[in-house]
N, C-alpha and C positions, 0 to 999 in steps of 0.2 A: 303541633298546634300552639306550645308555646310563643312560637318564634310571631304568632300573629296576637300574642297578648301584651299587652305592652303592660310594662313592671309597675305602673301605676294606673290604676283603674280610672275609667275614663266614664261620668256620670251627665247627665241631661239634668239643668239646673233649668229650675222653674222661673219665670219671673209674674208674677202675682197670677192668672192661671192660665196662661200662655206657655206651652213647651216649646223650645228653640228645635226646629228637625232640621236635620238636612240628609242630603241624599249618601252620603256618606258611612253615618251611623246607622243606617238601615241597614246596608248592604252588609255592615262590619258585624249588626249583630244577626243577620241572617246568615252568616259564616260559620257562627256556632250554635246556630242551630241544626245548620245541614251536618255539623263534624257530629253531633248528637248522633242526628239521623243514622250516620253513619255508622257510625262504631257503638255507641249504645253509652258514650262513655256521658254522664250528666256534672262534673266537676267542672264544667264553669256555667252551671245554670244560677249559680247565687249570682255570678257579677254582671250574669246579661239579662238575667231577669230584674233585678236591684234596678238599672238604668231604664227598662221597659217601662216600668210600674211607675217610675217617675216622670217619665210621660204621658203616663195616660190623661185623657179628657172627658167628658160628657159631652156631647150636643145634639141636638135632635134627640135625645133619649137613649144615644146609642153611645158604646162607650169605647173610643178608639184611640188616635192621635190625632182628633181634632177639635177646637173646640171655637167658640162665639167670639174672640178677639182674634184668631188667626182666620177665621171664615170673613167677617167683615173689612179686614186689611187685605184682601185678596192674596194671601198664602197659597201655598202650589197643591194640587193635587197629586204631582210627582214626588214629593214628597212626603207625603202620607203613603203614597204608591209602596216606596222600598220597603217603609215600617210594615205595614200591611204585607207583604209579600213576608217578611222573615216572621212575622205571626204567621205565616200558612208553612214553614219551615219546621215552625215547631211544633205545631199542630201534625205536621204527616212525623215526628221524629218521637211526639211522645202524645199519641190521638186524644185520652184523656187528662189532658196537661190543662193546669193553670196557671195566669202569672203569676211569678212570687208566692206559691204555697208555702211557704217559709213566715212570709211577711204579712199576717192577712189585714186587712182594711177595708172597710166599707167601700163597697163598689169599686174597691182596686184589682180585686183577682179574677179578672172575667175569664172564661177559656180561650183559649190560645186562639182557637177555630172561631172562636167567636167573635173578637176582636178580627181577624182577617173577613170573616164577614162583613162586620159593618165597615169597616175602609173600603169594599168593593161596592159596598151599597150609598155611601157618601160621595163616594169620587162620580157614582153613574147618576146622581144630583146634581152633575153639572152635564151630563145628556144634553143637545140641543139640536133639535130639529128643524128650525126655527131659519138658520141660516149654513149655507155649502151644504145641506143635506143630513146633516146629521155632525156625530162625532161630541168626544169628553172638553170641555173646556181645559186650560192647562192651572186658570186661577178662579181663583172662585167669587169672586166679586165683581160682577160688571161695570160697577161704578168706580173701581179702583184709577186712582188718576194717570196710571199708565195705561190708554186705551190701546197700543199695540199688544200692550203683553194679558190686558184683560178678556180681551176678545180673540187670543191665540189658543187656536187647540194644538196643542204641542203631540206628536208622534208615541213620544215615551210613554205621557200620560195614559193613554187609548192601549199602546200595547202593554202596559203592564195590567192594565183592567180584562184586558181580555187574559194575560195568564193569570190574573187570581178568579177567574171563572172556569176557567180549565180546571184547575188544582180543587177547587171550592167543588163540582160537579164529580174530581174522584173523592173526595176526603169524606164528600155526606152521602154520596148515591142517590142523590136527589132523585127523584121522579117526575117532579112539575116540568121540569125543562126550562126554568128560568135561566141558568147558567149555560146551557148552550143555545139557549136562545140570546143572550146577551151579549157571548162571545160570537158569534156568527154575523151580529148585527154591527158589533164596533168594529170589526175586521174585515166587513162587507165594508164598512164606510171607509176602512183604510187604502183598502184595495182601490176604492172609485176616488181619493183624495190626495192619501200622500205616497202609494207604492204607485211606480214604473210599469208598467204592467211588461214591458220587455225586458227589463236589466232589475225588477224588485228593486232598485234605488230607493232608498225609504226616503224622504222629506223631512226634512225637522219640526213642521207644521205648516198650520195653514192663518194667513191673517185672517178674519172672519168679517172687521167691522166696515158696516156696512155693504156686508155681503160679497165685499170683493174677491174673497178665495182664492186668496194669493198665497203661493205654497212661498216657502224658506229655499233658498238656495244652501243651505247647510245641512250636510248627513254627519249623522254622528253611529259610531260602530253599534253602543245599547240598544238603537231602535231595532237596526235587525238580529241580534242577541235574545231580546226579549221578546220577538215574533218565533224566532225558531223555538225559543223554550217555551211557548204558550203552545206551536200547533204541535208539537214533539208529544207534548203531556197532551192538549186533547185525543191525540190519535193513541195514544196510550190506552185511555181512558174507552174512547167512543169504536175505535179501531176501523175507522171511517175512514179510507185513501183520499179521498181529496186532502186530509186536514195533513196526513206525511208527504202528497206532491206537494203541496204549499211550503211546505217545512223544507223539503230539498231545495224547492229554489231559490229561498233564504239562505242555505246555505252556499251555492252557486256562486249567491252573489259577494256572504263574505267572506268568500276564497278569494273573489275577484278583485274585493276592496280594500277588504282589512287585513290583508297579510300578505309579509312580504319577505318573501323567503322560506315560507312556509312559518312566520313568525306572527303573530294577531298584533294590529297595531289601528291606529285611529288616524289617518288625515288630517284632522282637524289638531292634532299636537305636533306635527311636524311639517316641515315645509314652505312655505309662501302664504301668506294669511293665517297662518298655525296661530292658535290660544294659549300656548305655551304650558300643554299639560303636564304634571307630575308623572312619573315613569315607574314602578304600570301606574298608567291611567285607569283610574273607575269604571272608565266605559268601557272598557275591553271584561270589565267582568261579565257582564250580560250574555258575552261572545263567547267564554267560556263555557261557565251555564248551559246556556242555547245547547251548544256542542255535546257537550254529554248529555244532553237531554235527548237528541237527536241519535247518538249513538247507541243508546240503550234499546232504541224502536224502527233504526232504519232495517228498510230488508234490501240494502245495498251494499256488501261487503267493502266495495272498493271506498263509498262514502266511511264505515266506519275504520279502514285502514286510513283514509286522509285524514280524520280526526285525529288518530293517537299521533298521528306525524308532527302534526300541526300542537298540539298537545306537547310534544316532547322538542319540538323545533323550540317552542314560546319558553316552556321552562327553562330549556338550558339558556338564551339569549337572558331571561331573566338573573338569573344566577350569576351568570357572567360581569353582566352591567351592574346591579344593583345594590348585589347583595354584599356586604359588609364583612371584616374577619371574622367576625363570630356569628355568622351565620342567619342576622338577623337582615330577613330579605323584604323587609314592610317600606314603602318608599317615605321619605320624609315630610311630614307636614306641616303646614308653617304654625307659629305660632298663635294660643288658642287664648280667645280673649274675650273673658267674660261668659262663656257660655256652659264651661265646665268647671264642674269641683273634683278635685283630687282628694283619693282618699290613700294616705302611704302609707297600707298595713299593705304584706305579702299577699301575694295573689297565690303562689305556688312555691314547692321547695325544690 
């Protein structure tokens, strides 16, 4: 886990009470939370909880990573999405967890589960029914002066709302049905908007303004990453077969798309119109994810022998390419400006 720590601790600086997210830092401290999960070991909960805590927000009354100047600027809901997902990380790794019980502050140490609740409850605030049917806005301000990107309900956003209602429906055992009611409704809308219905193609969204419901000609690996990990955990959970046929043919598809050679890779970073991704790309974590999530509940042997393949294909191509004499296999990022403070005492001996 060292080798994913990097020697100087990396913090979310405030600027007056606006938190800087990006999709990045979520998924980086959802990494240790799942290595928690995992192994039981809690020695980096002081430097991923320290960063948490200093993002948190109030709005609406609820206390998350969101707040009244990034809602008004039209800020992403995919974004709050990642945060929110590695709060439900650590909620399944340490159930009665707070943030920063180390640190306490008035109305900074909410529970972990609780915090992933309200970011599933702010982001279905941008719900709209209104126009294409349904589906999560990707920003949150419809007046924001970018009217393509205000009125786009992005893919990622929607799928990651539906796996923090899968996760949210195992971690409390709800009984109301709120949470599969809500996962079933954004993934019914997904299904009718931005999936294929023959090839699961996922969409990267839909224009909305003006009701034109114009899908994106752009697929990115995360969308369907974060559907296979959403219907994987709800069939876990509900042990409902439509929700694991849905999840197979996610997978189906990113056999079909995202790897090559049995190696997980994104389109969209290589090739002819490529964005010129970092190597791994971000997106391909979702596809990981997805994957073991899928393999922990499939009743397909052969599915979960293509996993470990695919699994052991990506690692070593990773290794190969990436990684460094000393073993440090984190891709490089460019330089960071303005958004973080370094703090250079030891992280570890």
């Amino acid at each position: 886990m060292d080798r994913y720590h990097a020697s100087l601790p990396l913090h979310v600086e405030r600027s007056g009470d606006s938190a800087e997210l990006r999709l990045g830092q979520g998924i980086y401290w959802g990494l240790f939370y799942e290595y928690t999960g995992l192994t039981g070991d809690t020695s980096y909960a002081t430097f991923v909880d320290t960063n948490v805590q200093l993002a948190l927000s109030s709005y609406n009354g609820q206390t998350a990573f969101l707040d009244a100047i990034s809602a008004a600027s039209g800020r992403w809901n995919d974004d709050i999405g990642w945060w929110g997902i590695s709060m439900m990380s650590a909620a399944e790794a340490m159930p009665n967890g707070v943030v920063a019980s180390f640190n306490l502050q008035q109305d900074d140490n909410p529970a972990y589960i609780s915090v992933a609740n309200a970011t599933w409850s702010q982001m279905y605030e941008n719900w709209d029914a209104s126009t294409c049917n349904g589906g999560i806005f990707w920003a949150r301000n419809r007046n924001a002066p970018n009217k393509d990107q205000a009125y786009y309900k992005s893919s990622i956003t929607n799928a990651q709302h539906i796996e923090l209602s899968a996760r949210l429906l195992a971690a409390t055992g709800d009984k109301s049905g709120i949470y599969q009611a809500q996962f079933d409704q954004v993934y019914n809308w997904m299904k009718s908007a931005v999936i294929n219905p023959a090839t699961y193609e996922v969409s990267d969204g839909v224009n909305t303004q003006n009701n034109a419901c114009s899908n994106s000609q752009l697929q990115f690996s995360y969308h369907s990453g974060e559907l296979l990990a959403a219907l994987s955990r709800m069939y876990k959970y509900t042990k409902q077969q439509t929700y694991l046929d849905e999840a197979h043919k996610h997978f189906a598809h990113i056999v079909s798309m995202f790897t090559q050679n049995n190696v997980v890779y994104d389109p969209q970073c290589a090739g002819a119109g490529a964005t010129g991704c970092k190597n791994p790309t971000g997106y391909n974590w979702a596809v990981y994810k997805g994957m073991a999530d899928l393999s922990a509940v499939t009743d397909q042997p052969s599915v979960k022998a293509q996993i470990l393949t695919i699994f052991q294909a990506s690692a070593n191509a990773v290794i190969s390419t990436t990684c460094q004499d000393s073993w440090n296999c984190i891709r490089q990022l460019p330089e960071c400006k303005a958004l973080f403070v370094f703090d250079v005492s030891p992280v570890w001996t």
